[in-house]
Kinemage of the C-alpha trace (Angstrom):
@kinemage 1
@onewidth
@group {chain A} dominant
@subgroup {mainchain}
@vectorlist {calphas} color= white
{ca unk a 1} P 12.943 -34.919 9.484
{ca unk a 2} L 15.008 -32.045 9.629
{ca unk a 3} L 14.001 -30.634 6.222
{ca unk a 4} L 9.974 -30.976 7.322
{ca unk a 5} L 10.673 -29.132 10.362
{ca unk a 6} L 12.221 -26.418 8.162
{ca unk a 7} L 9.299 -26.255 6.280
{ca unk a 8} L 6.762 -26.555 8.994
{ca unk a 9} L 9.054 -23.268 10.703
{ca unk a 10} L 8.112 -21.520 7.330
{ca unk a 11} L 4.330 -22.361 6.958
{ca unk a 12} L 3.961 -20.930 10.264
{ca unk a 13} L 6.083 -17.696 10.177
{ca unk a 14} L 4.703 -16.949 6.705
{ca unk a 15} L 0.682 -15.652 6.414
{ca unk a 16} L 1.278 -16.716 2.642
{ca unk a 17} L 1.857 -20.483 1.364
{ca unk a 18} L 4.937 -21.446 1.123
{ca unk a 19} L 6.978 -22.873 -2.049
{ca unk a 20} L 8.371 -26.029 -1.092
{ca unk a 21} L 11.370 -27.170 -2.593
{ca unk a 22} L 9.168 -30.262 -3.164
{ca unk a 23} L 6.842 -31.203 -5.530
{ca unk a 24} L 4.380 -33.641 -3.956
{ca unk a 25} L 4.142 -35.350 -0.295
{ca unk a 26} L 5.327 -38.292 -1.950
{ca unk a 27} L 8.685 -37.046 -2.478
{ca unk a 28} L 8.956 -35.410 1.311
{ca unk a 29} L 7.881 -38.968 2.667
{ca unk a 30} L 10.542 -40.606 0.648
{ca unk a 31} L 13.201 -38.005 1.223
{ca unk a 32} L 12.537 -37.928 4.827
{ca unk a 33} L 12.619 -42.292 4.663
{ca unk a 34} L 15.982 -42.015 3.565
{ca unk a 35} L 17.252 -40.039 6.059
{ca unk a 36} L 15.628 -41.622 8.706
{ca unk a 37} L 18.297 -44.876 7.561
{ca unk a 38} L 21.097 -42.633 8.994
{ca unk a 39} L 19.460 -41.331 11.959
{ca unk a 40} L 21.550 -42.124 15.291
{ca unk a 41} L 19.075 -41.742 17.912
{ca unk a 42} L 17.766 -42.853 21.078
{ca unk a 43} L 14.597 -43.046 19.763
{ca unk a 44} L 13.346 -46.578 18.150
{ca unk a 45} L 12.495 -46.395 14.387
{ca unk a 46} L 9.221 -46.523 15.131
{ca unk a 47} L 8.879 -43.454 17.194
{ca unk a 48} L 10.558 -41.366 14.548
{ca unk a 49} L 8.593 -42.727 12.047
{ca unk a 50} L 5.462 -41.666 14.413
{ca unk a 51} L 6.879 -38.309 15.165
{ca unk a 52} L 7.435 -37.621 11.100
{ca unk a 53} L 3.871 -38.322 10.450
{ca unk a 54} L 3.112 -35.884 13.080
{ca unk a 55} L 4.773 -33.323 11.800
{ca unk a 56} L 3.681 -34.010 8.277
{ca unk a 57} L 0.112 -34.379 9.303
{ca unk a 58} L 0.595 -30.751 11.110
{ca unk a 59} L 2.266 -29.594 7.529
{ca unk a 60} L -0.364 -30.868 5.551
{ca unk a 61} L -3.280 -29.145 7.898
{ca unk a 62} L -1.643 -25.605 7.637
{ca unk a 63} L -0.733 -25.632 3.994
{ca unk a 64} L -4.522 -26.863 2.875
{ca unk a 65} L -5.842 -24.412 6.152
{ca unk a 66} L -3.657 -21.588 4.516
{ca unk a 67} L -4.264 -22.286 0.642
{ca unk a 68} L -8.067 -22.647 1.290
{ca unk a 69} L -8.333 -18.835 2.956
{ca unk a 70} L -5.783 -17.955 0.124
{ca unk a 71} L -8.272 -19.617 -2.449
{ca unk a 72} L -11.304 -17.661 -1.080
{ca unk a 73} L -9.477 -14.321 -1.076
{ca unk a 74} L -8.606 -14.959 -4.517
{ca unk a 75} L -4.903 -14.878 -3.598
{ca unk a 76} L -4.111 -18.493 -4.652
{ca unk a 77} L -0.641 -18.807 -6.311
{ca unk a 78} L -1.156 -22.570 -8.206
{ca unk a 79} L 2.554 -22.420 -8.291
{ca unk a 80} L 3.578 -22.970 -4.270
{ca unk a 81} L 0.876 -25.901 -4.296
{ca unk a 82} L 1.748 -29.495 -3.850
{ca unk a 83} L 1.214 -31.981 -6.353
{ca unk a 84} L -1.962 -33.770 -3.496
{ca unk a 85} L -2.961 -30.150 -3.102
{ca unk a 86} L -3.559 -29.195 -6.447
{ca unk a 87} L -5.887 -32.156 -6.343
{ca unk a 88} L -7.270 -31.816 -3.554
{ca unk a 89} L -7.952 -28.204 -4.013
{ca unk a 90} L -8.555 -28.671 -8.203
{ca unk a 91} L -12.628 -28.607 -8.160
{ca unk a 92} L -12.699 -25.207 -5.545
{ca unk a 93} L -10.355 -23.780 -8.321
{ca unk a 94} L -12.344 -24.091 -11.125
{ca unk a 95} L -15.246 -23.232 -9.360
{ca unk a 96} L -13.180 -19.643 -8.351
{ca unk a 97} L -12.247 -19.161 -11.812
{ca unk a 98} L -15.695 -19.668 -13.451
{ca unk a 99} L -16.822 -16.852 -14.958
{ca unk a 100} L -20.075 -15.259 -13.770
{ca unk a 101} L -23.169 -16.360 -15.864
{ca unk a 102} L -25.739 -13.792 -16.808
{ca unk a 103} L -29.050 -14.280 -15.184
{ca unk a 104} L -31.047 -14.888 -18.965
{ca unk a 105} L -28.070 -16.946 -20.416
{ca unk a 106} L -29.312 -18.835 -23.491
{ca unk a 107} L -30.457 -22.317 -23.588
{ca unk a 108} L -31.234 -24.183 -26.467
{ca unk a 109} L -32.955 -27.610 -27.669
{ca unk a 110} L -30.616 -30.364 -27.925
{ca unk a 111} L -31.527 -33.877 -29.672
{ca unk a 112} L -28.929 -36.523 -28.273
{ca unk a 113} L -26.737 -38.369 -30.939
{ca unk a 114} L -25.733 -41.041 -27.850
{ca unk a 115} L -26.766 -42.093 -24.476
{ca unk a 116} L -25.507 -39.844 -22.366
{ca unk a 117} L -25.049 -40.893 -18.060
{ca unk a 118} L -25.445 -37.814 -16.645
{ca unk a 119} L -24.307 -34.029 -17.574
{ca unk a 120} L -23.527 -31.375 -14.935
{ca unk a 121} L -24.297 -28.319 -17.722
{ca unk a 122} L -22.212 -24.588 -17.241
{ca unk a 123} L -25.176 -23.246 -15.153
{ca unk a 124} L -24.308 -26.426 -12.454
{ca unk a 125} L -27.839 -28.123 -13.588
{ca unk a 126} L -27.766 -31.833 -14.074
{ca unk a 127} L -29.206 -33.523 -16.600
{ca unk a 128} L -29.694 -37.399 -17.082
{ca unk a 129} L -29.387 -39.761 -17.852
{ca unk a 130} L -30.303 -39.422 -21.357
{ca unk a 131} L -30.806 -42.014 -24.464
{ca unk a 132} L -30.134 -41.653 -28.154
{ca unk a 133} L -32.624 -39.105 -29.488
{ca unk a 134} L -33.691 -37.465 -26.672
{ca unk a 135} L -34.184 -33.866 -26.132
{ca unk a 136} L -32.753 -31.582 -23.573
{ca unk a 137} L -32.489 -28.043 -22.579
{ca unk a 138} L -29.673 -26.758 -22.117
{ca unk a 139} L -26.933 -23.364 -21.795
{ca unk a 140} L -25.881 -22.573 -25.468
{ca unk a 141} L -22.581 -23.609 -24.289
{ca unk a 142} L -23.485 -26.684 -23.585
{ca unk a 143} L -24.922 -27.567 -26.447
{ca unk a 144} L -22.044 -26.116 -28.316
{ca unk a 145} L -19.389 -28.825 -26.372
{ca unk a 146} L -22.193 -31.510 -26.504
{ca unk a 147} L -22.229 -31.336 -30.858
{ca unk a 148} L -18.336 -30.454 -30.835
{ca unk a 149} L -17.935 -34.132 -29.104
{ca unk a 150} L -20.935 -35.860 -31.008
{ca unk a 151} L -23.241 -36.391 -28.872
{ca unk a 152} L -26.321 -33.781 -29.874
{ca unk a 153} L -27.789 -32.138 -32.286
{ca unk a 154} L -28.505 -28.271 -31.735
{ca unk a 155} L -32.251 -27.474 -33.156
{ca unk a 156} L -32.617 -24.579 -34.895
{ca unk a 157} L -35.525 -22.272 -34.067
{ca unk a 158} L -36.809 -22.258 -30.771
{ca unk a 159} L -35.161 -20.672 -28.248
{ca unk a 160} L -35.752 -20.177 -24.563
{ca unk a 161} L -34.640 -17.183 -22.678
């Protein structure tokens, strides 16, 4: 528990997220397991196994608090994340680091080569679900990935702007 409180200390003195000499929650929970074997305490097992939850539960808040503000600002270091963070956090990411699509971006006709669930195109529009020949209209983009993996067609000619 010792090393959590360390890095709890450091969270909170530091504005910035922390690098943790970790690399997922998984590994603090086992590390701090272990040494809770070799604990001499007059606390019962269970109440140091209640008070490290607490303090990783407090850990956890700040660093996802601290990494969301960071990931708004655009100040995110990917590197000082945890391995849960980086999931947690992966979808917000990608959305930061999307570039900027032009008001008149290109779409184009598409003739499905497979059924097709649902597609969430590069504009964010969702389309679907779709069978084997249909059409759809989508970002150039799209349509680009969509014949790339075999499942449409691009039509030539029309184009819609």
């Amino acid at each position: 528990m010792q090393r959590i409180n360390e890095a709890l200390k450091r969270e909170l003195e530091s504005p910035r997220l922390s690098k943790l000499e970790y690399g997922s929650y998984e590994h603090i929970v086992e590390d701090a397991m272990s040494e809770l074997e070799h604990v001499q305490a007059p606390l019962t097992r269970d109440e140091l196994k209640r008070g490290m939850l607490n303090l990783l539960r407090i850990l956890m808040e700040l660093r996802v608090r601290k990494a969301l503000i960071a990931l708004v600002e655009g100040d995110l270091d990917p590197g000082t994340l945890l391995e849960e963070e980086r999931a947690l956090l992966g979808p917000l990411m990608a959305l930061a680091h999307r570039p900027e699509t032009t008001a008149h971006e290109e779409r184009v006709f598409v003739v499905l080569g497979s059924r097709i669930s649902r597609v969430v195109t590069s504009d964010l529009a969702r389309v679907g679900p779709l069978e084997r020949g249909d059409v759809a209209v989508v970002p150039r983009e799209d349509s680009e990935r969509l014949a790339r993996e075999g499942n449409g067609v691009v039509i030539r000619g029309p184009k819609l702007v």
